[in-house]
Each structure stands twice: as structure tokens, then as C-alpha cells.
Residue frames as a rotation matrix with the C-alpha (Angstrom) as fourth column:
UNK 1
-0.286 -0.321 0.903 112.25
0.902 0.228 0.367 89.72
-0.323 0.919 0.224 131.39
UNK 2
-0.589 0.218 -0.778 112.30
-0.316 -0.948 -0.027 93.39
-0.744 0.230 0.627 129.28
UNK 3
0.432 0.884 -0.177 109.36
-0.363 -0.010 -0.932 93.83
-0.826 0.467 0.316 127.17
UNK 4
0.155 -0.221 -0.963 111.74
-0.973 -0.203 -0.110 93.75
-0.172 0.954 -0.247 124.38
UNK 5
-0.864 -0.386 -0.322 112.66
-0.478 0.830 0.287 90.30
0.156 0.402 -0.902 124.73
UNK 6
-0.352 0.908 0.226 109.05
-0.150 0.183 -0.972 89.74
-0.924 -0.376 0.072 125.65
UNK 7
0.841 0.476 -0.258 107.66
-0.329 0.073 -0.941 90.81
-0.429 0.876 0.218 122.06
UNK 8
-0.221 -0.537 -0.815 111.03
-0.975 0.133 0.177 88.99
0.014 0.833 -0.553 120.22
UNK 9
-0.887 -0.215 0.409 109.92
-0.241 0.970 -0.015 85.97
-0.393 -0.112 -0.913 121.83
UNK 10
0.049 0.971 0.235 105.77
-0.016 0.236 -0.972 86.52
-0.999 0.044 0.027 120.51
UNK 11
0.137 -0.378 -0.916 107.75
-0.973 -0.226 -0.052 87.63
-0.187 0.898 -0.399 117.02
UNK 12
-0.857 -0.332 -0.395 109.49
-0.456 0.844 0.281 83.93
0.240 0.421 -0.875 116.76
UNK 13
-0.597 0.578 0.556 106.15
0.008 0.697 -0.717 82.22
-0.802 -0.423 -0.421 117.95
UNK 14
0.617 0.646 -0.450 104.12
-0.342 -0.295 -0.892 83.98
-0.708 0.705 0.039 115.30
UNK 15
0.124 -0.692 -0.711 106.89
-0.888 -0.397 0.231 83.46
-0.442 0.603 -0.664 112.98
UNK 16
-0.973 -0.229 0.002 107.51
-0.227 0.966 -0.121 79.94
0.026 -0.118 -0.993 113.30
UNK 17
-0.038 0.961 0.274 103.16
0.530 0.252 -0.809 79.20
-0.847 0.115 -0.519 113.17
UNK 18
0.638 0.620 -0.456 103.19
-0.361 -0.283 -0.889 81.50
-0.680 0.732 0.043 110.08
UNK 19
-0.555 -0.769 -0.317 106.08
-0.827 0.470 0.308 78.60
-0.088 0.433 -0.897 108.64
UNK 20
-0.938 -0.208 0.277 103.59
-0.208 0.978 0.031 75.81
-0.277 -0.029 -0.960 109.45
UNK 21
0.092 0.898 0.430 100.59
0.565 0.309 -0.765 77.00
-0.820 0.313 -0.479 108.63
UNK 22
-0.724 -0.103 0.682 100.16
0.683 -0.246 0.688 77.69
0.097 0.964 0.249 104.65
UNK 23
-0.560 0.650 0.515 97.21
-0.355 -0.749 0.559 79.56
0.749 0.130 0.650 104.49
UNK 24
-0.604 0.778 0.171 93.79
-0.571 -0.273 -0.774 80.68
-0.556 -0.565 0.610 106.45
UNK 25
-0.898 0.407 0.166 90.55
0.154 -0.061 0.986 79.28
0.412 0.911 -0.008 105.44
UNK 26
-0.719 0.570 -0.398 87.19
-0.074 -0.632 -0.771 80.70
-0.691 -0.525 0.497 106.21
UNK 27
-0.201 0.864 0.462 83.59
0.978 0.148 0.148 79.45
0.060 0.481 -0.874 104.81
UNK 28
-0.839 0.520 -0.158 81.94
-0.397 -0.785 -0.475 83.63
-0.371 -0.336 0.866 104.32
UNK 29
-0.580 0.762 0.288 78.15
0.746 0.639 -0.189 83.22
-0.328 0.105 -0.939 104.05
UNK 30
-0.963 0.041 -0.266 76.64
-0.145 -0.912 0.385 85.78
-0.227 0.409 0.884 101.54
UNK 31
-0.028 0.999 0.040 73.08
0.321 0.047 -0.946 86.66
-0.947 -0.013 -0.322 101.02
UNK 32
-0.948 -0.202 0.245 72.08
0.275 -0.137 0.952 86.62
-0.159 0.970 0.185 96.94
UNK 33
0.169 0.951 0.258 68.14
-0.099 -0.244 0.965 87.13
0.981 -0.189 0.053 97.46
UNK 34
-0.891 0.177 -0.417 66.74
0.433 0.059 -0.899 88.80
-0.135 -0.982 -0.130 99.41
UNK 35
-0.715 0.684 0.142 62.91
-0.044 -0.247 0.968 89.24
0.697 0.686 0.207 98.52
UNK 36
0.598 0.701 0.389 59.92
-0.768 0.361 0.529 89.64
0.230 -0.615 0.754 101.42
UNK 37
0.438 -0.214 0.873 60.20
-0.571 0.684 0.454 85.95
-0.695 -0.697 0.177 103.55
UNK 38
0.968 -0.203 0.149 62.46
0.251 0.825 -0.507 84.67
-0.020 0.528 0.849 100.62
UNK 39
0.543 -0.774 -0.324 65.94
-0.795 -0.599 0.097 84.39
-0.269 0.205 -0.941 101.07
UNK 40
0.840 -0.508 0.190 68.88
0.535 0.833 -0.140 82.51
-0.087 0.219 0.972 99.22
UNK 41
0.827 -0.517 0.220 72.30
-0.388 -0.243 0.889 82.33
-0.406 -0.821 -0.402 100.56
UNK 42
0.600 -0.668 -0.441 75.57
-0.227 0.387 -0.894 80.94
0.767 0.636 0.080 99.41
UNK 43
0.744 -0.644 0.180 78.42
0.201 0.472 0.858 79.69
-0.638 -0.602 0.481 101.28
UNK 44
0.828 -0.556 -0.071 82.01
-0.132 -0.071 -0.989 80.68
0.544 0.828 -0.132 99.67
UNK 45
0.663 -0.638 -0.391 85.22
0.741 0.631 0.229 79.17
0.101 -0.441 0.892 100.35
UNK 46
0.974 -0.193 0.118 88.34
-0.162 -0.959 -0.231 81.55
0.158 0.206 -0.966 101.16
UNK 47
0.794 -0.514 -0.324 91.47
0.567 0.435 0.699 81.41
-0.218 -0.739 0.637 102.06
UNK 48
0.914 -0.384 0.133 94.35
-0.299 -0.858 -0.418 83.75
0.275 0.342 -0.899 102.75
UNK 49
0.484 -0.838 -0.252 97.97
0.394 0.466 -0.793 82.81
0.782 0.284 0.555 101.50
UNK 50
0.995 0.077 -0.060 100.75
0.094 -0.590 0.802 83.38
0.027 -0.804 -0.595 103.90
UNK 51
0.760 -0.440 -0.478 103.64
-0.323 0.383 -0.866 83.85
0.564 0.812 0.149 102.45
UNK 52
0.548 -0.696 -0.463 107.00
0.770 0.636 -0.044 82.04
0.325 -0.332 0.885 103.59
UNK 53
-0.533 -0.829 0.169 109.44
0.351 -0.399 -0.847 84.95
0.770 -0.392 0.504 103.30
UNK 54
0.200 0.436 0.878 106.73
-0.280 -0.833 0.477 86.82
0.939 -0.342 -0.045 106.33
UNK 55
0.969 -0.167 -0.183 106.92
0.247 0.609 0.754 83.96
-0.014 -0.776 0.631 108.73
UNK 56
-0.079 -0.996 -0.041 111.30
0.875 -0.050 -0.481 83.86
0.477 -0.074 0.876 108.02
UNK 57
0.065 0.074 0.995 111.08
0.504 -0.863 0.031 87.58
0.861 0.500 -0.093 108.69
UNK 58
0.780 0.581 0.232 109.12
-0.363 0.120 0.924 87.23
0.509 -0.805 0.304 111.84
UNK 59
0.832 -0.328 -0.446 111.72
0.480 0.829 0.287 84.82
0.276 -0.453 0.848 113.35
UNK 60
0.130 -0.991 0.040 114.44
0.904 0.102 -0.416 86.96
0.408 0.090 0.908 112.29
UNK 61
-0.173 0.065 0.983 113.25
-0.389 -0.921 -0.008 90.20
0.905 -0.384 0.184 113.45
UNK 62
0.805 0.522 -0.283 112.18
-0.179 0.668 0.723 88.08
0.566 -0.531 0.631 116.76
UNK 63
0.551 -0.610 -0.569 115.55
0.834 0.399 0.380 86.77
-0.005 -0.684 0.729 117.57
UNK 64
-0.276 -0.903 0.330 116.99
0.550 -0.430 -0.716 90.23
0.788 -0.016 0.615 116.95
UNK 65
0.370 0.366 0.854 114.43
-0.482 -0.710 0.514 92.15
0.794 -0.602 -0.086 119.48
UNK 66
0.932 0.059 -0.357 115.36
0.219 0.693 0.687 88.84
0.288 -0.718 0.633 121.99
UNK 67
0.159 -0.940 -0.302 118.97
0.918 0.253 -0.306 90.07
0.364 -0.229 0.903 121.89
UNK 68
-0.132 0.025 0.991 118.29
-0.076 -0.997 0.015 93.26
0.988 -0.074 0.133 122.04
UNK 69
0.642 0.635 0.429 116.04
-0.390 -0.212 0.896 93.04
0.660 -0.743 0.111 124.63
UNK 70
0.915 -0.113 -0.387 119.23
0.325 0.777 0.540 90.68
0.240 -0.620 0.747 126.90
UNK 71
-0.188 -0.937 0.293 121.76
0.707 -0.337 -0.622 92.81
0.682 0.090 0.726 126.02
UNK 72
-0.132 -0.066 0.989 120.05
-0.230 -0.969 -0.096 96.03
0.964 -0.240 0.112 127.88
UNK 73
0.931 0.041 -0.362 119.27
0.283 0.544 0.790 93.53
0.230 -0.838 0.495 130.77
């Protein structure tokens, strides 16, 4: 297989996982005091959006590198 249809085929994987999964989320753990042997901490939720049209995008740029990449075969 040419590389190209190699990376059209990691393009539609990514693509197609960034269709089913909505967002990231990720606990960050932040230090608010810090004083000598006292320290207080926090925990904050995150999470990072992913939008729809990137994933479509992915897929579509994906299945063109896959042709690409069969045609020069």
C-alpha cells in the first residue's frame, strides 16, 4: 500500500472517532496555596469540544488521499 493511501485510511479513522466522540474530558489539578508544609489544591473539570464539521472533513479529505493514493498504484 502507498503511504498516501496509508495516511487517507488514518484520516477516515480519526475522522469517523472525531464523529463519535463529542468532546475530551480531563480532571487538571491546580495548586491554590501554597504556604511552607501547607498546601490546598483543586481539581477542575475540562473538556474540549470537537466539532462535527472537523471529523466530516477528516473523512472527506481521507477518502480523497485513499484514491489518490490507488490511482498512482
Amino acid at each position: 500500500m502507498k503511504p498516501m493511501a496509508i495516511f487517507g485510511v488514518l484520516l477516515i479513522a480519526i475522522g469517523i472517532a472525531g464523529l463519535a466522540i463529542d468532546n475530551i474530558s480531563f480532571t487538571e489539578r491546580k495548586t491554590i496555596i501554597d504556604a511552607g508544609p501547607i498546601k490546598v489544591t483543586a481539581d477542575e473539570q475540562r473538556s474540549i469540544p470537537i466539532p462535527t464539521i472537523a471529523g466530516v472533513i477528516a473523512v472527506v479529505a481521507g477518502a480523497a488521499f485513499l484514491f489518490m493514493g490507488r490511482r498512482a498504484a
